[in-house]
C-alpha positions in Angstrom: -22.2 -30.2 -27.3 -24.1 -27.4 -28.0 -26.9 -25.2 -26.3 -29.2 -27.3 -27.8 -28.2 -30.7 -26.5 -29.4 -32.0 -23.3 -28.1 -34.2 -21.1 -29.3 -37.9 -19.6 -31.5 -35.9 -17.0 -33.3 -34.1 -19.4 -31.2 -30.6 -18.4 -30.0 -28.0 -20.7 -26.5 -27.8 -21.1 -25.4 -25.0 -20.4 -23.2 -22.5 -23.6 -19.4 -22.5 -22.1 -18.1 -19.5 -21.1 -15.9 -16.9 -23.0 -12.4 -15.6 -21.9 -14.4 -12.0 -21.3 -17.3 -14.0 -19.2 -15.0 -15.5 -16.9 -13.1 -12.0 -16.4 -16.5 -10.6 -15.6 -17.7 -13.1 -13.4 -14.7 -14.8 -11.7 -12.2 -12.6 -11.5 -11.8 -9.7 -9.2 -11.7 -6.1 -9.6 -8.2 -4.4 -11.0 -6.5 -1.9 -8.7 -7.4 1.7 -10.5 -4.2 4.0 -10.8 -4.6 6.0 -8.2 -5.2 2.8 -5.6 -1.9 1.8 -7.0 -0.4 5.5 -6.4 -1.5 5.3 -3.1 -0.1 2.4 -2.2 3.2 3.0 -3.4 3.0 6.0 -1.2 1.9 4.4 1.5 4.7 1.5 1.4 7.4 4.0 0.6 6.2 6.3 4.2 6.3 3.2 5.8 9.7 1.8 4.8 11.1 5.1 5.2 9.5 5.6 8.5 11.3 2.0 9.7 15.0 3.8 7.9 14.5 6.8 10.1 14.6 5.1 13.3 18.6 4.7 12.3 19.4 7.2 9.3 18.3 11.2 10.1 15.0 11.0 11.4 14.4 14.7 10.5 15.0 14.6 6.9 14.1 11.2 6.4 11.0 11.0 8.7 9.3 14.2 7.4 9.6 12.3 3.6 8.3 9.3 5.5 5.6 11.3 7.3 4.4 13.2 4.4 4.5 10.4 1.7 2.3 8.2 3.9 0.1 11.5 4.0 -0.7 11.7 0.6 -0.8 8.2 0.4 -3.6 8.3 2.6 -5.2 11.3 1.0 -5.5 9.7 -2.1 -6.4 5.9 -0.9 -9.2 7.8 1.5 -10.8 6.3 4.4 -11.2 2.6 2.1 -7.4 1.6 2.6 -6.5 0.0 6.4 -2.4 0.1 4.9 -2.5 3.5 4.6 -3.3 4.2 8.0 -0.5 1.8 9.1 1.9 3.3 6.6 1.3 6.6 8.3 1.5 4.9 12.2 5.1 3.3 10.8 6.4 6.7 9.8 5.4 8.5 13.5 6.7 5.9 15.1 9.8 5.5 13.1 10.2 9.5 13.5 9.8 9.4 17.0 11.5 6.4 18.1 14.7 7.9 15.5 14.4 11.5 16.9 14.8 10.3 20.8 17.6 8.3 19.7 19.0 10.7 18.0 18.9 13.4 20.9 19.7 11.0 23.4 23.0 9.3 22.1 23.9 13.2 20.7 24.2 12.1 16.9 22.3 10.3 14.2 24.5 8.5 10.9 24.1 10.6 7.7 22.6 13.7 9.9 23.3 16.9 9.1 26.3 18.7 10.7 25.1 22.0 12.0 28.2 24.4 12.7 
């Protein structure tokens, strides 16, 4: 059927849409680069903050810590997981750091003297 044609109701029939009209109109927005920079940041704070609770908090919670940062510099105040990312990492810091000084060693932590 074409344009032209109607149906039993008298209606237009309506031109079917093209691959590029359904990607316009159905489909949602792509992620831009630096969304998808962010979150990577963001995700890799985060995981790291939940490693440091175990593996040297003060070398691996400071990456954590200051990934999710720039992670949430870049994402801005748009992004909610980038706010959690950087929670996860404080958290995981802190909760690695009192363990750490409280049982008088951490796995993998750095041997001073």
């Amino acid at each position: 059927m074409s344009a032209e044609q109607t149906q039993g109701a008298g209606e237009a029939v309506a031109e079917p849409m093209t691959q590029l009209d359904y990607a316009q109109d159905r489909l949602e927005e792509r992620d831009s680069g630096v969304a998808s920079v962010a979150a990577l940041l963001s995700g890799l704070g985060a995981g790291l903050g939940v490693l440091s609770v175990y593996f040297a908090p003060m070398i691996l919670g400071f990456v954590a810590i200051g990934a999710a940062i720039l992670g949430l510099a870049i994402a801005g105040d748009r992004d909610r997981f980038a706010k959690i990312a950087l929670m996860i990492a404080v958290v995981g810091w802190l909760a690695g750091s009192i363990i750490a000084v409280f049982t008088g060693a951490s796995p993998l932590s750095l041997k001073m003297g």
